[in-house]
Steps between C-alpha positions, in 0.01 A plus 500: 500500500612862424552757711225696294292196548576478875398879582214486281399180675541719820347786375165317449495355837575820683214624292239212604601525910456896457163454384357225725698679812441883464232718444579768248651777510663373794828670628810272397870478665769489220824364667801513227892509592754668349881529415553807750459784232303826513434479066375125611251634732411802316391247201310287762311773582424672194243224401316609794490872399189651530343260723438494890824278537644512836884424436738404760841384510773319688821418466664151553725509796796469291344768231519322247165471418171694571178368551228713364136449602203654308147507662251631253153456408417281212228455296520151405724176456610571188654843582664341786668242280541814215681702770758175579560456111603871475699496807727178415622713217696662710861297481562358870162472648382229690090508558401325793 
C-alpha cells in the first residue's frame, strides 16, 4: 500500500468517527509539531487565518521542536480533514 493510499485510507476514517462522534460545528483541537522554526509556525498558522483559531505554542525542552496547538471552530468533518491536508504541506510537520 502507498503512502497516498495509507493517508487517504486515514483520511476517510477520521472523516466517518468525526461524524458519528461530534455534532457540527463543533470546536476542534489541532495538535501539530514542528522543527523549532518561527517561518514553520507562521505557515502552520496561516491556514487558520481568518478564523477564531486559538494558537498556542511550546517548545520541546531541548528546543528543538515546537508543538503548536490550534483550537478552532469547525464546520464539519471534511474541513477538519481539509485543514490537516493543507497543514502537512508544510515540510517537517507531524499531525497528531
Amino acid at each position: 500500500m502507498t503512502e497516498e493510499e495509507k493517508a487517504k485510507e486515514f483520511y476517510e476514517r477520521l472523516t466517518q468517527q468525526l461524524q458519528e462522534d461530534t455534532t457540527w460545528p463543533s470546536p476542534y483541537l489541532f495538535k501539530f509539531i514542528v522543527p523549532a522554526s518561527l517561518e514553520k509556525i507562521a505557515e502552520i498558522e496561516a491556514a487558520f487565518d481568518g478564523s477564531d483559531a486559538k494558537v498556542q505554542t511550546r517548545d520541546s525542552s531541548k528546543g528543538t521542536y515546537t508543538s503548536v496547538s490550534i483550537k478552532v471552530t469547525m464546520d464539519s468533518p471534511e474541513a477538519v480533514v481539509k485543514k490537516y491536508q493543507e497543514v502537512s504541506k508544510v515540510e517537517g510537520v507531524i499531525s497528531l
